[in-house]
N, C-alpha and C positions, 0 to 999 in steps of 0.2 A: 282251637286257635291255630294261628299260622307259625308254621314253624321259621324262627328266624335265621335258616342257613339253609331255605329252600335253593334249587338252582335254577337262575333266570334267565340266562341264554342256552336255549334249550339244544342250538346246534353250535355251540363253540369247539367240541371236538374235531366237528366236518370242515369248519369255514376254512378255505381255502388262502393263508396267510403265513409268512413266513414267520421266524421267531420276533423279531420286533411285532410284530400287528401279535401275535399271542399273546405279547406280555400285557399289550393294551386291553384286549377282552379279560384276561386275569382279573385286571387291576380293576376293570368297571364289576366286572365278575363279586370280586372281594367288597368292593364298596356299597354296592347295591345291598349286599347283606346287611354291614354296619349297619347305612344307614336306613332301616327297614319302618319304613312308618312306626308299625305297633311299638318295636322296642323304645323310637324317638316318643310318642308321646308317652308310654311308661317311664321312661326315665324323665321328664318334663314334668309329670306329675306327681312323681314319686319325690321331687324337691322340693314341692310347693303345698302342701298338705294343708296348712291354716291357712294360706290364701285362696286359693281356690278351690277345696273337697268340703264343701257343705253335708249335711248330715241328707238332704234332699237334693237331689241332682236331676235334671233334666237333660237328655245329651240328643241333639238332634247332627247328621254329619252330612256334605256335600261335597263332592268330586272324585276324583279318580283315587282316592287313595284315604279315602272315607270312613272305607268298610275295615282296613287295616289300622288306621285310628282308635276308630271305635274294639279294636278287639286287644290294643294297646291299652286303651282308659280303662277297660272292665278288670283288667287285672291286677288296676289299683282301687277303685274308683269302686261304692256299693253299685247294686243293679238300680239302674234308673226308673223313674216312674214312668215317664215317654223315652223311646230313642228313634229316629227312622234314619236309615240311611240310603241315599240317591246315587247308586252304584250303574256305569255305560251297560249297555246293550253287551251280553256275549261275556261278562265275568265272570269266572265260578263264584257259587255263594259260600262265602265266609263263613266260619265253622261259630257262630255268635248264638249265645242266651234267647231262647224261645221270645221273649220278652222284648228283644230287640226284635223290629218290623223293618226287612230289609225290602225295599220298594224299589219299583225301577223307573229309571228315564234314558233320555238316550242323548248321544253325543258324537259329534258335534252340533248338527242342526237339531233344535227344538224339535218336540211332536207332543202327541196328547200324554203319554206317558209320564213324560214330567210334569206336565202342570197338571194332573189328579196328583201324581207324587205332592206336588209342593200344597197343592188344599189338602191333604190328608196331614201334613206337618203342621201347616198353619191352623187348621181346625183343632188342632193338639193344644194349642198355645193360644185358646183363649181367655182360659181363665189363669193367666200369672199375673202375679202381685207383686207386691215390694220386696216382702218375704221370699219369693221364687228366686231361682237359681237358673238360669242355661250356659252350658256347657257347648259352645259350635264348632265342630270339628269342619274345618275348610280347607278344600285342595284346590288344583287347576282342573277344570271340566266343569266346575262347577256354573260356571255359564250359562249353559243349556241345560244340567243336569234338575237343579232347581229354579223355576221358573215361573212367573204367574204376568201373562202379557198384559197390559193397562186398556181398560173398555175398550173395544171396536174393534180392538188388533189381532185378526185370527193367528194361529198357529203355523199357519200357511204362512201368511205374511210377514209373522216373525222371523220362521225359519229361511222364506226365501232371501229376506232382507239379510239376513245373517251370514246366507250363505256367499250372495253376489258381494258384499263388504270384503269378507275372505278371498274370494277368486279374484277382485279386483285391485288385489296388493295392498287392503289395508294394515296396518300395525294392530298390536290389540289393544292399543291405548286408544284408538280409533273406533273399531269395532265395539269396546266395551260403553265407550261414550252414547254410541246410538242404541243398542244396549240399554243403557240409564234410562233412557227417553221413552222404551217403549215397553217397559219391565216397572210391576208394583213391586217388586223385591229385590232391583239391587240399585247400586248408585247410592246406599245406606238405607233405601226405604225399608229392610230386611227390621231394622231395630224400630220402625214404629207398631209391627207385630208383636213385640217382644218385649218391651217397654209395659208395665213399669220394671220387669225383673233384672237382677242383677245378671248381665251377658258376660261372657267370657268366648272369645273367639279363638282356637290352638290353629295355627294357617301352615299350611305347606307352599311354600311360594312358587308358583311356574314360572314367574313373569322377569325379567330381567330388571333389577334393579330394585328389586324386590318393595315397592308400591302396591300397597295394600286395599288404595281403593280403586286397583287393577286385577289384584287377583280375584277368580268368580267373581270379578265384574265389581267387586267390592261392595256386597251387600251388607256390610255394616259398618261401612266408613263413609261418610260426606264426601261426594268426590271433589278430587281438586282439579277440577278442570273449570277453566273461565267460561261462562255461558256466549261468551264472541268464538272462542273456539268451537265450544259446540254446533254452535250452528253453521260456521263456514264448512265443518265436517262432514254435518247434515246436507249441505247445498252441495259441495262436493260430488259427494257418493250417490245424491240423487239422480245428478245426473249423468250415471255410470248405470242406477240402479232404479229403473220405471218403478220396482213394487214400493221403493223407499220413498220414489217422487209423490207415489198416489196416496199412502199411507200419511205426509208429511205433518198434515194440518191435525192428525190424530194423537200426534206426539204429546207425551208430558214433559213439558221442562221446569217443571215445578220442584228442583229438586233440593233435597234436603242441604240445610246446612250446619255446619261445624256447631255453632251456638245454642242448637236445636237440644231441647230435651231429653230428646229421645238417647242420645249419645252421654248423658252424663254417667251411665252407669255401663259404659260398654267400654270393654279392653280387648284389644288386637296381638294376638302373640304371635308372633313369625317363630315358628321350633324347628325347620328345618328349609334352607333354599338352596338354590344353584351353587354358589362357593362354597360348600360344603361337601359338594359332591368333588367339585374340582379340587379342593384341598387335600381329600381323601385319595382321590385318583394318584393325584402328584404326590403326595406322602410314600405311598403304596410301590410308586415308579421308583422313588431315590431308594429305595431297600435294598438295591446290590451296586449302589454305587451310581447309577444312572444320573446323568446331567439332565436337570427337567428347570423348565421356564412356563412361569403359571401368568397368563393374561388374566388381571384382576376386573379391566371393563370387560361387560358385556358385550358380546361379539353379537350384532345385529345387522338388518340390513337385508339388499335382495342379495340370493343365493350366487349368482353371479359375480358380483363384488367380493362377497365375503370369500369366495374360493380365491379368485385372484390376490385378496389380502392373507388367506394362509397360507398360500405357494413364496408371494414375497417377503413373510416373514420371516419362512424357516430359511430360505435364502440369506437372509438380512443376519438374520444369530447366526449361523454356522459363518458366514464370514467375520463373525468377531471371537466364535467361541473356537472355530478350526476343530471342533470334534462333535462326534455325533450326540442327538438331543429328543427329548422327550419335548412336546410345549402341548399345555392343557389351559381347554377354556371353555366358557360355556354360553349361554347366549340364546337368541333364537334367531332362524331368519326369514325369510317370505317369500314364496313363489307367487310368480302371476301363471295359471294356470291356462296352458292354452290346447292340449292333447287331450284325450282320457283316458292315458293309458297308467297302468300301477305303480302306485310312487309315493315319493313324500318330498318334505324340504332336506330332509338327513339322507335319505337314498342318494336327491338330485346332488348335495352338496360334495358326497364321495365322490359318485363318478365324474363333476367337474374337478374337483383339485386333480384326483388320477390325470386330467385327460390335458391339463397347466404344466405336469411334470415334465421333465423332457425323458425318455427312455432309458438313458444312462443313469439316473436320480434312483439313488437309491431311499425309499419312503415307505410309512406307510398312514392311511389315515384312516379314523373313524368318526361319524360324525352319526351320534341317538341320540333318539327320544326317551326320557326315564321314565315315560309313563309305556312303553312298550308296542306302542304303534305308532306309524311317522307314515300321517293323510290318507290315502286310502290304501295303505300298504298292509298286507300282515307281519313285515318288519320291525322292529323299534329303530333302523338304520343299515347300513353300509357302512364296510371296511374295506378299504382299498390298499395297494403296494405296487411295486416294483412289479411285481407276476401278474398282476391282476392289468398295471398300466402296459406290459407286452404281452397279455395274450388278447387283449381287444383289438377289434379293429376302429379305423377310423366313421365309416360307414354304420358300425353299431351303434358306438359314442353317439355321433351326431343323429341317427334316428329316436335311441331311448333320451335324449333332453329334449328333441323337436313335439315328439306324441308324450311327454312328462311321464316317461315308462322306465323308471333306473329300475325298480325293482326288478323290474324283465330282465336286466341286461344283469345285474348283481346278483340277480338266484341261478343265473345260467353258469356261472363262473365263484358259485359258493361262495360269494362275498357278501352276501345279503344277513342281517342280524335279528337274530327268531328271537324271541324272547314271550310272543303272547301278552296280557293286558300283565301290567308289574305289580298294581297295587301303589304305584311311588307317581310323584307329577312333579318332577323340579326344572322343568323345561330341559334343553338340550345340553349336549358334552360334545367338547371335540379335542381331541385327540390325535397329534402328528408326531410322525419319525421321522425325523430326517438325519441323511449322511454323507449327501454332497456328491458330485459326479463318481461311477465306477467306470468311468472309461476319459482318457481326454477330451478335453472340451471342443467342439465340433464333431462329432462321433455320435452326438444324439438326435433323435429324428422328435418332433414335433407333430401333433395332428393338424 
C-alpha cells in the first residue's frame, strides 16, 4: 500500500523562492499528506460499517485518484469479488491485491484503452441483483478514463470533439454536457448497468462547487442540466468545432432522469473536495501567527481575469489589513490555447499575477493542480515572488503567455512545481503573499 507521508513535491528543496513562497509549498506539502485519498476513504469507511460494508462487496474505481481509493477501502473493506480500476497513462502501479485488476485508459482525450477498460468493468456487472452490493470509488479524470462512446461515435471523434470543446474555452460544465450526449455511461446512464444492485458512490470532487453530476461527467447522477441548454451548447461549439458539427445528428439526448428507477438505490458521497484542501492550507498558514484570508467562492474564469482579480485583491486587504497576508483559494480556470508551447492553466496563471506585480511588491504566488499535472506540463504548477518577478524580462513574459509556454520560462528560473502524477484530483489551489510596496510609491517599474 501507499505510504501516507510519501513526498509530493519532488523539487521543493531547489524551487527558487524566498521564505514566504516556502512556507506556502510547506503548507501544500503538509496537506497533501493529510489529506491523501487512501487515508480519506479509510477513515469514511471505517465510520460507516452497518451502512455500507456488506458481507459481499463489489468495488469498481475511476479517475485520477482511484487506484489510492481503492487501496484505502481494502484496509477496511473484505477483498472484493470484482474490483477494476481506470488509472491515466504514465502512473506507477499501486501496490493492490492480486485480485484487484488495475486496467488502463488514458487522459485527457479518450482512446481505445479506455473503452476495452470500461467493457471489461461492465461485462463484470452483468449478473447483479437486488442482493448485490457496488461500491464506486470516483475522482476527477474520470471523463475519459471510463468510457463507452454511444453507436456511430468513433473514438476519434470522441476524443477530437473533446479536445476542440477544451481548446475552445469551454467550462466543464459544458464540455461535460456534450459528454452526456455522446457517452452510454455518464450523464447517470452509468446506473442503468448497475441496477438492480444496491450502488454506493465515495467521489472525490475536482469540480468547483462541488456538483456531482459534474464530476466524471457525473455517471451516476441524472444531470441537471435543461435539455434548451444543452443544445444551444451543442449549436454553440459546433460551430467552433466541424467534428461536433458532423457528428451532431448521432447524439443521444435521451438522457436519464431523476425519477428514473435506476437511481432509487444509488447514493453519492462527496468524502473529500477543494475546501478541504483550502482549509488545511490556511489552517497550517496561521500556525505561527500568520494573518491568512480564505476565499470561500470558487475562483473561476479565464486565466487573465482571474490573475488581474488576485493582484487587486491582495491590494484591496493589505489596504485595510496595513500588514502582511496569507489569502488561500481554490477554483479552476481556462485557457484559450493558441501556441504549442509547454504549459498549463496554473503555470499561465503564476507567470501572469508575477508579471500585474509592480517590482517594488513585495509577493509571492502559487497557483496547482492536486492532481499533479497542469495541461501539457510535467508541473502540477508555478510559484512565483518578488525574485522571480525581477529576474524576468519583459520580452520572456510576453513570448511564454503568446506560444502558452510558462513552463519554459518557470523551470528556466526553478519556479516550476514537480510533483509527478499525486494519486489526489481536488482541482486547483491558489495561494498569495502579499506585503505591499518595499520602496516609495513611483519607484516601481511595470512591464
Amino acid at each position: 500500500m501507499w505510504s501516507m507521508n510519501e513526498t509530493i513535491i519532488r523539487n521543493i528543496s531547489s524551487l527558487a523562492v524566498k521564505e514566504p513562497g516556502k512556507k506556502i509549498l510547506n503548507a501544500v506539502e503538509e496537506t497533501m499528506g493529510r489529506l491523501n485519498p487512501a487515508r480519506i476513504v479509510r477513515n469514511f469507511l471505517s465510520f460507516f460499517p452497518e451502512d455500507i460494508i456488506p458481507e459481499d462487496v463489489r468495488m469498481i474505481g475511476f479517475g485520477k485518484a482511484s487506484a489510492k481509493m481503492m487501496a484505502g477501502a481494502l484496509e477496511i473493506l473484505p477483498e472484493p469479488v470484482y474490483a477494476g480500476i481506470i488509472i491515466p497513462n504514465g502512473m506507477d502501479q499501486p501496490d493492490l491485491p492480486v485480485k484487484v485488476q488495475v486496467l488502463r485508459g488514458s487522459h485527457p482525450i479518450l482512446d481505445s484503452s479506455s473503452i476495452e477498460s470500461t467493457r471489461t468493468i461492465l461485462n463484470r456487472m452483468k449478473e447483479l441483483t437486488e442482493e448485490s452490493v457496488v461500491i464506486v470509488l470516483i475522482s476527477g479524470g474520470g471523463s475519459a478514463l471510463l468510457e463507452l462512446p454511444v453507436n456511430e461515435i468513433s473514438v476519434q471523434d470522441f476524443a477530437s470533439v473533446s479536445k476542440c470543446v477544451m481548446n475552445s474555452g469551454g467550462s466543464i460544465g459544458e464540455l461535460n454536457g456534450i459528454r452526456y450526449t455522446m457517452s452510454q455511461v455518464k450523464g447517470g446512464k452509468l446506473a442503468r448497468f448497475l441496477y438492480p444492485a444496491r450502488v454506493t458512490a465515495l467521489i472525490i470532487s475536482d469540480v468547483p462547487g462541488d456538483d456531482i453530476s459534474v464530476i466524471a461527467s457525473g455517471p451516476l447522477v441524472p444531470p441537471d442540466m435543461p435539455e434548451n441548454v444543452l443544445r444551444e451548447n451543442i449549436e454553440r461549439f459546433s460551430a467552433l468545432c466541424p467534428d461536433l458539427a458532423r457528428v451532431k445528428d448521432k447524439l443521444d439526448l435521451n438522457l436519464p432522469e431523476s425519477s428514473d428507477r435506476i437511481f432509487r438505490k444509488v447514493q453519492n458521497r462527496i468524502i473529500l473536495k477543494n475546501s478541504d484542501f483550502v482549509d488545511s492550507i490556511a489552517n497550517i498558514l496561521r500556525e505561527d501567527g500568520s494573518v491568512v484570508r480564505v476565499l470561500y467562492e470558487p475562483v473561476t474564469g479565464d486565466v487573465r481575469k482571474v490573475s488581474e482579480f488576485f493582484v487587486e485583491t491582495a491590494r484591496t486587504m493589505y489596504a485595510d489589513l496595513h500588514r502582511p497576508f496569507f489569502l488561500v483559494a481554490g477554483g479552476e480556470t481556462t485557457v484559450t490555447v493558441h501556441g504549442n508551447g509547454i504549459g498549463g492553466r496554473n503555470c499561465q496563471l503564476s507567470v501572469m499575477v508575477s508579471a500585474l506585480f509592480s517590482r517594488d511588491e513585495e509577493f509571492a504566488f502559487a497557483s496547482l493542480g492536486t492532481d499533479g499535472i497542469d495541461g501539457v506540463s510535467p508541473a502540477m504548477g508555478g510559484i512565483t515572488d518578488s525574485a522571480f518577478r525581477n529576474r524576468v524580462t519583459e520580452k520572456e513574459v510576453e513570448a511564454s503567455l503568446d506560444k502558452n509556454d510558462t513552463f519554459t520560462l518557470l523551470n528556466k528560473y526553478m519556479s516550476a512545481i514537480i510533483s509527478g502524477f499525486t494519486g489526489n484530483n481536488v482541482s486547483d489551489i491558489f495561494i498569495c503573499y502579499y506585503a505591499g510596496n518595499s520602496a516609495p510609491p513611483g519607484d516601481g517599474n511595470k512591464l
